[in-house]
Each structure stands twice: as structure tokens, then as C-alpha cells.
C-alpha positions as CSV (number, residue, x, y, z in Angstrom):
1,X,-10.5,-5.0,14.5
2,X,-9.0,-2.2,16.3
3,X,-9.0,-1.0,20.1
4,X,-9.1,3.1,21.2
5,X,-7.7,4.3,24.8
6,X,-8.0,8.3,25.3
7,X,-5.3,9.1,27.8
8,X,-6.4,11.9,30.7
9,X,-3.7,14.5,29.0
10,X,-6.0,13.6,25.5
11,X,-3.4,11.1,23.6
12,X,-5.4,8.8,21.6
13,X,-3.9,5.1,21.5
14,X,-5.3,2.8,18.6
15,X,-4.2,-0.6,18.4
16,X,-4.8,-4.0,16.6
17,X,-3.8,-7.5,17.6
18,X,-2.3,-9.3,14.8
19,X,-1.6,-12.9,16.7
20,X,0.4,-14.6,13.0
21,X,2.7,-11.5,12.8
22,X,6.5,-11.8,14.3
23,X,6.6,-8.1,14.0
24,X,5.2,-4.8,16.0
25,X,4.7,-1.8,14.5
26,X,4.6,2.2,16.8
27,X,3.7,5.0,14.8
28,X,3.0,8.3,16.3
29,X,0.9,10.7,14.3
30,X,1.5,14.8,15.1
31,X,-1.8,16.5,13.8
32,X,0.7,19.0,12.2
33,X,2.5,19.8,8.5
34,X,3.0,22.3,6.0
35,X,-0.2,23.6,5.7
36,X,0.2,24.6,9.3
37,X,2.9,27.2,8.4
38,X,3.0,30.6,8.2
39,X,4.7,32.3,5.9
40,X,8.3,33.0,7.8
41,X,7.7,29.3,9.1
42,X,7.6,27.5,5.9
43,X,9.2,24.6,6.0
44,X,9.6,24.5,10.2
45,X,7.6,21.1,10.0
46,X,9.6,18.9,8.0
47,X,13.1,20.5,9.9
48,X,11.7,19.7,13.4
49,X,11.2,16.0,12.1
50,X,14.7,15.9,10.8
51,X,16.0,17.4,14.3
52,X,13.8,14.5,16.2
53,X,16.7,11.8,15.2
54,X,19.9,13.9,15.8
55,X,20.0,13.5,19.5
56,X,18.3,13.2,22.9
57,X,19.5,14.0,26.3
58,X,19.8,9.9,26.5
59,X,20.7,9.3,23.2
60,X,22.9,12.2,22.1
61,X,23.8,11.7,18.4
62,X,21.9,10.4,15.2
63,X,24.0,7.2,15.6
64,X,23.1,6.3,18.9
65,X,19.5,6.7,17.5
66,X,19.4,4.4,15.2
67,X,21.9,1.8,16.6
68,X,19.3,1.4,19.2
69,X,17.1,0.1,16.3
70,X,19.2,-1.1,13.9
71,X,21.1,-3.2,16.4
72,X,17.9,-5.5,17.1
73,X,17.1,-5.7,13.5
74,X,14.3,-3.1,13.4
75,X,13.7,0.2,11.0
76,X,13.1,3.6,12.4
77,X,11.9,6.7,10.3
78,X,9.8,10.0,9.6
79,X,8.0,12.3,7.3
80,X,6.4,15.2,6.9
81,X,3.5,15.6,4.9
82,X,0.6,18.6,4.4
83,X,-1.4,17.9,7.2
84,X,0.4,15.4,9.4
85,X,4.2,14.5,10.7
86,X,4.8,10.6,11.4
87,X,7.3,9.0,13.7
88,X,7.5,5.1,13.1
89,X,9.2,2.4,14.0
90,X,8.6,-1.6,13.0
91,X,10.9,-4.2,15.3
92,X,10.4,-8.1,16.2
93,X,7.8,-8.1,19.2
94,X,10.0,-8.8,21.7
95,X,11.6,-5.6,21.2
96,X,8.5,-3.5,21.6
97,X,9.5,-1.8,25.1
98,X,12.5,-0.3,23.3
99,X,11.2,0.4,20.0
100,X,8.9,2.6,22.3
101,X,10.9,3.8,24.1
102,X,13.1,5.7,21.6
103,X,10.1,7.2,19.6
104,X,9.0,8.5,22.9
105,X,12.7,10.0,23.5
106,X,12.9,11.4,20.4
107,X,9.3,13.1,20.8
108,X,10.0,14.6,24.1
109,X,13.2,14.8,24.6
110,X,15.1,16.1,21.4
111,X,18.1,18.0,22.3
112,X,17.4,20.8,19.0
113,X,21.5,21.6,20.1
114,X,22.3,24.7,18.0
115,X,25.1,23.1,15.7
116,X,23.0,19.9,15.3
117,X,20.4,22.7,13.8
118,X,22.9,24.2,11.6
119,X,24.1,21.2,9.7
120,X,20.9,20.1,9.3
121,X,20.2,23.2,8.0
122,X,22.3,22.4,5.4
123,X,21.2,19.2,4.4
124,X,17.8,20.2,4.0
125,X,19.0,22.7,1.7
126,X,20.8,20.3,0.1
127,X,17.2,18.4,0.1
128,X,15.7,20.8,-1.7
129,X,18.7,21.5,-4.6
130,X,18.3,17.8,-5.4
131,X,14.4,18.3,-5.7
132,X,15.0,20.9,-8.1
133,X,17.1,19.2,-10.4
134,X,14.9,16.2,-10.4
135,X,12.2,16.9,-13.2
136,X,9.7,14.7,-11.8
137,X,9.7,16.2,-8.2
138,X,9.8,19.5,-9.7
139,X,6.7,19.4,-11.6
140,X,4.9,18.1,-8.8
141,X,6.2,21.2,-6.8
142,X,4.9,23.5,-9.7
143,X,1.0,21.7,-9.9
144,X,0.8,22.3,-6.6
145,X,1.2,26.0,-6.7
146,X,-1.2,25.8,-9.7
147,X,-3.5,23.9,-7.6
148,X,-3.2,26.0,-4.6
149,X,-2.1,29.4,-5.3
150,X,-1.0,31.8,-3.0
151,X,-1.7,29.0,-0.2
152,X,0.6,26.7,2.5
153,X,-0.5,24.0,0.1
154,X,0.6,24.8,-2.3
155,X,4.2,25.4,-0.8
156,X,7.3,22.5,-0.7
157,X,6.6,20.3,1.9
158,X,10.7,21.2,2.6
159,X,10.5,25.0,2.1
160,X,12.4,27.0,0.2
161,X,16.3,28.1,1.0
162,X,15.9,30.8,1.8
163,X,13.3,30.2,4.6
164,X,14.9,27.7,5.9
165,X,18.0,29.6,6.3
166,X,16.0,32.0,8.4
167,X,14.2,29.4,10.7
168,X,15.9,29.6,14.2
169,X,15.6,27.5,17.8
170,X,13.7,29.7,19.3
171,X,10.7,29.0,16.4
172,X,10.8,25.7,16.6
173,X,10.8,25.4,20.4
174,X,7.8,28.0,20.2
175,X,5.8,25.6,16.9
176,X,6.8,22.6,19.2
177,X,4.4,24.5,22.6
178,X,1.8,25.1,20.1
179,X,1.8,22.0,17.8
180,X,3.4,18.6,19.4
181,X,0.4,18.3,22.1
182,X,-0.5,15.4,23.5
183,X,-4.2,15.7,22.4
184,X,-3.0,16.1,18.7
185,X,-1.3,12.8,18.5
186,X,-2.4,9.3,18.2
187,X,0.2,6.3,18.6
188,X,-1.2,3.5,16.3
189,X,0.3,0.0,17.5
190,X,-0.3,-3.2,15.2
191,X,1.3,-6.6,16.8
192,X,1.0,-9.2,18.0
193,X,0.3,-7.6,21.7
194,X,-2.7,-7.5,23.7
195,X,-4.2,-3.8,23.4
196,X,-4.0,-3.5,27.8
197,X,-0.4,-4.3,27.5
198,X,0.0,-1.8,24.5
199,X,-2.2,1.1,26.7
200,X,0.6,0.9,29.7
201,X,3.4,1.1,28.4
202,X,2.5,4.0,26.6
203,X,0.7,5.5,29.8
204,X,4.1,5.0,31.3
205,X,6.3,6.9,28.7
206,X,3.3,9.5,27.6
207,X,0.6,9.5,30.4
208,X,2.7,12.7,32.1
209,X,3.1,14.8,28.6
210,X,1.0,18.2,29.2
211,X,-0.7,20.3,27.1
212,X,1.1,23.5,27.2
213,X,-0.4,25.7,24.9
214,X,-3.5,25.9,22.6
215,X,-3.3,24.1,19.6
216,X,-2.8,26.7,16.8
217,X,-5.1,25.8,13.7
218,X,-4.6,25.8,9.9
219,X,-5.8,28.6,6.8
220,X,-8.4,26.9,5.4
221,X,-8.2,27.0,1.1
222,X,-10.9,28.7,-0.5
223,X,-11.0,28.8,-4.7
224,X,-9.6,31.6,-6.0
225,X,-8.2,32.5,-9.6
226,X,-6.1,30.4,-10.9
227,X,-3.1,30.2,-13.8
228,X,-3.5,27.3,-16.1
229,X,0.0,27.3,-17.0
230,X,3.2,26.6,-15.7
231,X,5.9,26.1,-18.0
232,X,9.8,25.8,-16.8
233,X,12.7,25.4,-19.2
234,X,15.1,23.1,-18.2
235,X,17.8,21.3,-20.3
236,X,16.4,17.4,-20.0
237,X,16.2,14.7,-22.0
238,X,12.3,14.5,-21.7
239,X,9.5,17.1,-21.5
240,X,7.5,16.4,-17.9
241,X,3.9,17.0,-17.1
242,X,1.7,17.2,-14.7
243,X,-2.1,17.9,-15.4
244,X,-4.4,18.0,-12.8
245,X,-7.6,19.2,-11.6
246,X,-9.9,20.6,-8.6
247,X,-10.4,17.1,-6.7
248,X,-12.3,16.2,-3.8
249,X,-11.7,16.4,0.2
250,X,-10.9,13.5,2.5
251,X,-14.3,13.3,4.4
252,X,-16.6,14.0,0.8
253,X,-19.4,11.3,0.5
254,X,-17.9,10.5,-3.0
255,X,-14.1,9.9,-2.1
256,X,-14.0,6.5,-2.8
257,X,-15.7,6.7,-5.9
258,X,-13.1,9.4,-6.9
259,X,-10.4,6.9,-5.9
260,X,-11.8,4.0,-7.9
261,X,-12.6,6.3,-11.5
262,X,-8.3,7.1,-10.8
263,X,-7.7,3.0,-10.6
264,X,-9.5,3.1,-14.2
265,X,-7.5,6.0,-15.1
266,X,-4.2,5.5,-14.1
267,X,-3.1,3.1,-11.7
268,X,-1.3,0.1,-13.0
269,X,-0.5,-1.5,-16.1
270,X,-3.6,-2.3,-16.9
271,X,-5.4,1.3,-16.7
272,X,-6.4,3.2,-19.8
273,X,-3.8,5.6,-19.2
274,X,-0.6,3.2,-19.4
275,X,-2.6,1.0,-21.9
276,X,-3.2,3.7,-24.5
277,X,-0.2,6.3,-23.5
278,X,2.5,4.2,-23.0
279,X,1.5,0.4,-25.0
280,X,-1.0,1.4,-28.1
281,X,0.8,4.8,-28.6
282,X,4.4,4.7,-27.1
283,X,4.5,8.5,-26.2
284,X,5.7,7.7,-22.8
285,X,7.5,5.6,-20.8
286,X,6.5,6.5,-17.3
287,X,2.8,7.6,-17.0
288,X,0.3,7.3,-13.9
289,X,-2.7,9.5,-12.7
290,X,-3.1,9.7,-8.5
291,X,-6.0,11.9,-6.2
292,X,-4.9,13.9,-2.9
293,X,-7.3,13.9,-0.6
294,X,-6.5,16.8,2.4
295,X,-9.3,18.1,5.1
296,X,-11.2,21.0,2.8
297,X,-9.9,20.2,-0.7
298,X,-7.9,17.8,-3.1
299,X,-7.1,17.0,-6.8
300,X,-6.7,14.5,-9.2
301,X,-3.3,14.9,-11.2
302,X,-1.7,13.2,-13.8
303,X,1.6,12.7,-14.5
304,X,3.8,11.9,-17.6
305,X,7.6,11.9,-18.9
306,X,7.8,12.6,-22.8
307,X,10.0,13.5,-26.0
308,X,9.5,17.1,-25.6
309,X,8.5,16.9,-29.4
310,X,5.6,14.6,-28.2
311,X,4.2,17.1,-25.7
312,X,1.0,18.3,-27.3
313,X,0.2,15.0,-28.9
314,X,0.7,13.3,-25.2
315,X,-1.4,16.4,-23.5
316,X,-4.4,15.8,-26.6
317,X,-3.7,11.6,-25.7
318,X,-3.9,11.7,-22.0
319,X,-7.1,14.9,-22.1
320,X,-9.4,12.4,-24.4
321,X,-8.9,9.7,-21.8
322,X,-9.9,12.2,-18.8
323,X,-13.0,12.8,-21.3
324,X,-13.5,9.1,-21.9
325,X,-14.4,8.7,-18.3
326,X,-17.5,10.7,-18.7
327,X,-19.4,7.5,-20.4
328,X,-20.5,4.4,-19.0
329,X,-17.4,2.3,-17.6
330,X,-18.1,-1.3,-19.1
331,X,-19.0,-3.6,-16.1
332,X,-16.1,-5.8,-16.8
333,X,-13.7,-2.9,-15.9
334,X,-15.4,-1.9,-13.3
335,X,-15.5,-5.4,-12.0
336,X,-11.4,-5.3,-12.3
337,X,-10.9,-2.0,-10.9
338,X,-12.8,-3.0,-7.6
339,X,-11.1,-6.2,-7.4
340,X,-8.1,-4.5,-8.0
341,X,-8.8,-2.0,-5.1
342,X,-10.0,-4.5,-2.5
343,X,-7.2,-6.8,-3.4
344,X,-4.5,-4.1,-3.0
345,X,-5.8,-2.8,0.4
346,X,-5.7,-6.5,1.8
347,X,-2.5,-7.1,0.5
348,X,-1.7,-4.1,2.7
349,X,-2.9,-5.5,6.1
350,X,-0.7,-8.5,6.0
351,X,2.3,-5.8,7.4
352,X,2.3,-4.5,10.3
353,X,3.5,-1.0,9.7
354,X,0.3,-0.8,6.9
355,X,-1.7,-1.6,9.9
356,X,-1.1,0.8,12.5
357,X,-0.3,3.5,9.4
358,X,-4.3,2.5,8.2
359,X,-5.6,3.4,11.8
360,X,-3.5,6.1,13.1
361,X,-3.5,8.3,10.0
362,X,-7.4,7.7,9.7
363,X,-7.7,8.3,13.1
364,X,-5.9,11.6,13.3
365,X,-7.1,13.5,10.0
366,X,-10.6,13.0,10.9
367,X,-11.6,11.3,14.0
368,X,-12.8,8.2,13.3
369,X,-11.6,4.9,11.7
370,X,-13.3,3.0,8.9
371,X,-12.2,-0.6,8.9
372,X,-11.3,-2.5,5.8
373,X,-14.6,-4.5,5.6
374,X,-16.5,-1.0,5.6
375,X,-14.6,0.1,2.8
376,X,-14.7,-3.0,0.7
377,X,-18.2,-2.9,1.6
378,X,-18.4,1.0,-0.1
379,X,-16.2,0.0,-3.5
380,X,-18.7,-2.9,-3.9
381,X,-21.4,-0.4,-3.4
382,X,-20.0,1.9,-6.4
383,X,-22.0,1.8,-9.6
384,X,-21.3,2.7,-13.1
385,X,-23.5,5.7,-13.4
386,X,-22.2,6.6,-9.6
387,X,-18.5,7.2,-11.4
388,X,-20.2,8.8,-15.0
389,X,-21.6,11.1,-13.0
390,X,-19.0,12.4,-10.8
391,X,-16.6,12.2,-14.0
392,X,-18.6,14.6,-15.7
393,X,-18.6,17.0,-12.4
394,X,-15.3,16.9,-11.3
395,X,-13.6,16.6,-15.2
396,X,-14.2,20.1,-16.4
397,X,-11.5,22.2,-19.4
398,X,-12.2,25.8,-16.9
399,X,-10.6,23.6,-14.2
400,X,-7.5,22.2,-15.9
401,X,-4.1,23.1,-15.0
402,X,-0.8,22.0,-16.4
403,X,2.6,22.4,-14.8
404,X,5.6,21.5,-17.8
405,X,9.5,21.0,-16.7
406,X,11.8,20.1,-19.5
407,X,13.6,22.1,-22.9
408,X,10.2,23.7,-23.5
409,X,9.7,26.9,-24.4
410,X,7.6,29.3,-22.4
411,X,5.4,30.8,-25.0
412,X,4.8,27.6,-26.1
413,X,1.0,27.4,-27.1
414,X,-0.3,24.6,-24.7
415,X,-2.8,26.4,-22.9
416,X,-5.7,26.7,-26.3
417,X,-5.4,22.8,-25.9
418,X,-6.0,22.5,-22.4
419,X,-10.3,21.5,-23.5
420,X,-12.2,18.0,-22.1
């Protein structure tokens, strides 16, 4: 169960009592990421986040930062992700008042001193080298721009070096007026607090923060032509992969079906992608499948490491289990997979941070909050020919895309194999 306040400047607070819990968890949701960006700006999102812990005009360095937390036990962080930035912090419930109150210095009052910018300009350069040279993040950089060409989403999250090196204070102070406004945040609080007590203190620390300017919106995707094919040689050990496909978006009737047809295809040790890939065949070591679900659009990717010898039998391998999923899932595996789903999600409700994470992100990407007993209620509801059905819509060869990072050559013929 979960609580709402709308503050008069527009801030939503969500909140849910957890009485057992020793713990409280803040986290403060800006409706604002890397799709946001324009061009010259790419990138500005994730270095604002980073310049939110270097200092405030009470605090003024990192350290002091996150002493504050540290020092009383607790864990303080960030990210930045496509759609949404996150502030968070988790502490022991008696230290709720100042676990606050540093989130809600570092939203308002970051210092964004010139020379803290310009060495953290450096380490989110060096951010991105160490991206580059690891394989796995690589590839997942490359699907994207398969996935979304020629769009912010399909950009690093990070940026690139070079437009980072050109972001200055004066854009961020102007992304800041236009994008951290109190009617595009919601502070999710999970605790064991009353939801009253939670309301004021926040009304006390963010009841006076004004909407300056107009929210600035986002470029919405729309398909266009796509490459296939993505191959970049690099001197590893293994071959990489990443082959994905045209998904669905977050508010789509069929979501969850989508999600539970990936728990059959690759999440776990006991989904059809480890059990044939990695035990029955041994082509791989690490292999999983995941969906991304953003506002107008998502996918459905899979991802593998193998002996760069390997690669088109892995690709053939891991294309006749995408096909596979066209026919009738045996009840007994669908029974698992829901069981699996459901028991996951209420693992995730015993923390705190899950908690407030599970109604503030909801909350903020579309508006409105489905509990867990809803969406239990919706995987039980998923039937056989519901996910055969879908399967054969979404899993299509013209939609295919594979992004390869490893000693593989670029006129390598993979793309007359890319067929479901």
C-alpha cells in the first residue's frame, strides 16, 4: 500500500509504511535523461548527476557529502538512465531527517564550482574509455544505435568525449531551469514512518522550490531504416553479441506478457537460453536475454560472450530458440516462469530501497502506480496462446539486428543468417 501528497509547487511525494523494516529509504526521481538531449548536450544528464555529490554551499566537497552518510551507516548514490535521473539514499530510520536533508542539498544547492566541473570532466571521460574497452558494455552501446539510429536513444547514456569536453556551466545551469522542476520529480519514501510525518519534512525542505521555467520535452522515436549489422574488431579473447529486436513500450497492454516470454527466454539458469546455449551445447559461458521498456518504444535483446570461432553456430543456436517461442509454451514452464516472476518481485519488497525505487520510478515515467498484487494478479492472467501470439508478432528476421565486438572481421558474412 502506498500514499500520494501533490505539493502546491507540483512535487509528487509517494510513500509506503513498512512497520518490520529498521531501514528508510529517499529516492528522488528527475523526469529527465539522455533522451532529453540535444545534440551539443549529449551527455549533460549523467555530468549534472555526477556534479550533485561534489559539493554544496553547506557541504562543500564530495567528502563532506558522503561522510554525512557514511558516518551513520547509510549508502548514498545516483544514476542516470534514458528517461529518468535518481538521487537515493537508504539509512536506519532514525536518521531519516538527515538522510533528507542532504539529498535535498545536493538537489538545490550544488555548488557546479568551475574546477569541480573540470575534473569531473575528466573522470567521466575516463568513464567512457573504460566503457570502450569493456566488450560487454561496448556491444550494448553498438545495439543501441542499431536499435535507435540517428536518435538520443540510441546515444551513451555518458556521451561521447568529445561532447563532453565541450559541455560548459553555463548549459548545465540553463538544462537545470528547464529540467530539475519541482513538478517533474517525485520523492518515493519506504519506512517505517507514518506517510504525514514523511509529507512535512519534505514540505519543509521542498515546499518553497519554484518552477522557473517550462519543462522542455523529449524527440519522440519514430521507425526508420535500419542497419542490421554492426561488426567491430577488437583484439579479445571472446567474440560478443548482442541480437535484439523492435520491443514494446512501457504503457503497451502486452508488457508484461513481453516480460514473462523473456523469463522463458533468458533469465536465469533455468531458461531455454542458458539451458541449451551454455549446458546442452557449451558455446557460451555468459548468456542472458533482457526487454527495455521506455515511453514510445523498446526491445528485446539478447546477449552472449563466445569463441569467436563459435559465432555463427551461437547466432543459428540462440535464433532457433527466439523461433521456438512461436509454439505453444508447455504449461509446466509457464507455470515456472510465473512463479518465478511473482516470487522475484516479492523478494524485492522485503528492502526498502526496492520499495520506494517500485513507486517512484512507476510513478514518474507514467503517472500512476500499479501495486504488486495488480501485477501478480496480470502474470497469473497470461495464457499460453496470449505469449504464442505476441511471439510470432514481435519475433520477426526483417526486424533483427546484431551488434558483434571481438577479433571478427567486418565482412564477415553474418547478416544472410540473421532469419527466424
Amino acid at each position: 500500500m502506498y500514499q500520494r501528497t501533490t505539493l502546491d509547487n507540483g512535487l509528487r511525494i509517494i510513500t509506503a509504511n513498512m512497520p518490520h523494516t529498521c531501514s528508510v529509504s529517499i529516492c528522488i526521481f528527475i523526469g529527465v535523461g539522455s533522451r532529453y538531449e540535444t545534440g551539443p548536450q549529449t551527455g549533460i544528464s549523467h555530468f549534472i548527476e555526477h556534479l550533485c555529490f561534489k559539493g554544496t554551499q553547506k557541504r562543500t566537497t564530495a567528502k563532506e557529502i558522503s561522510e554525512a552518510i557514511e558516518g551513520v551507516g547509510g549508502i548514498l548514490n545516483g544514476g542516470t538512465d534514458k528517461e529518468l535521473t535518481l538521487y537515493w539514499c537508504k539509512v536506519a530510520q532514525p536518521h531519516f531527517h538527515l538522510a533528507l536533508d542532504v539529498l535535498t542539498d545536493m538537489l538545490l544547492h550544488s555548488k557546479f564550482d568551475p574546477a569541480d566541473i573540470e575534473r569531473e570532466r575528466q573522470v567521466i571521460i575516463e568513464e567512457i574509455n573504460m566503457s570502450k574497452d569493456s566488450p560487454p558494455q561496448r556491444v550494448d552501446m553498438l545495439i543501441d544505435e542499431l536499435l535507435w539510429p540517428n536518435h538520443p536513444l540510441g546515444r551513451d547514456i555518458a556521451g561521447s568525449k568529445e561532447s563532453v569536453a565541450a559541455i560548459s556551466q553555463d548549459m548545465m545551469l540553463d538544462y537545470l531551469a528547464h529540467q530539475y522542476l519541482p513538478g517533474n520529480t517525485v520523492v518515493g519514501i519506504a519506512g517505517a514512518l507514518q506517510h504525514q510525518e514523511m509529507v512535512i519534512a519534505v514540505g519543509q525542505t521542498l515546499g518553497n522550490w519554484a518552477n522557473q521555467q517550462p519543462h522542455a520535452g523529449y524527440s519522440a522515436y519514430k521507425e526508420q531504416q535500419f542497419l542490421r549489422l554492426h561488426i567491430e574488431k577488437k583484439d579479445t579473447e571472446q567474440a560478443h553479441l548482442c541480437l535484439a529486436l523492435t520491443g514494446l513500450p512501457l504503457l503497451h497492454p502486452k508488457r508484461f506478457t513481453l516480460d514473462l516470454l523473456n523469463v522463458i527466454l533468458g533469465e536465469g539458469m533455468s531458461s531455454r537460453l542458458f539451458t541449451e546455449i551454455r549446458d546442452k551445447l557449451g558455446l557460451a559461458y555468459s548468456i542472458r536475454s533482457y526487454v527495455e521498456h521506455f515511453l514510445d518504444t523498446g526491445s528485446v535483446t539478447v546477449y552472449a560472450g563466445v569463441e569467436p570461432k563459435n559465432l555463427p553456430v551461437a547466432i543459428k543456436a540462440i535464433l532457433e530458440q527466439l523461433s521456438q517461442l512461436k509454439e505453444t509454451v508447455p504449461e509446466p514452464e509457464l507455470t515456472k516462469a510465473k512463479e518465478m516472476s511473482k516470487g522475484r518481485l516479492l523478494l524485492r519488497m522485503e528492502d526498502s530501497r526496492s520499495v520506494a525505487g517500485w513507486m517512484g520510478g512507476q510513478e514518474i515515467l507514467t503517472g500512476r502506480i500499479l501495486s504488486v498484487d495488480q501485477v501478480v494478479s496480470i502474470i497469473d492472467a497470461i495464457t499460453a496462446e496470449e505469449l504464442k501470439q505476441l511471439a510470432q508478432e514481435l519475433l520477426v528476421g526483417s526486424q533483427l539486428r546484431l551488434a558483434v565486438v571481438g577479433p571478427v572481421s567486418s565482412d564477415e558474412p553474418l547478416e544472410e543468417i540473421l532469419k527466424l
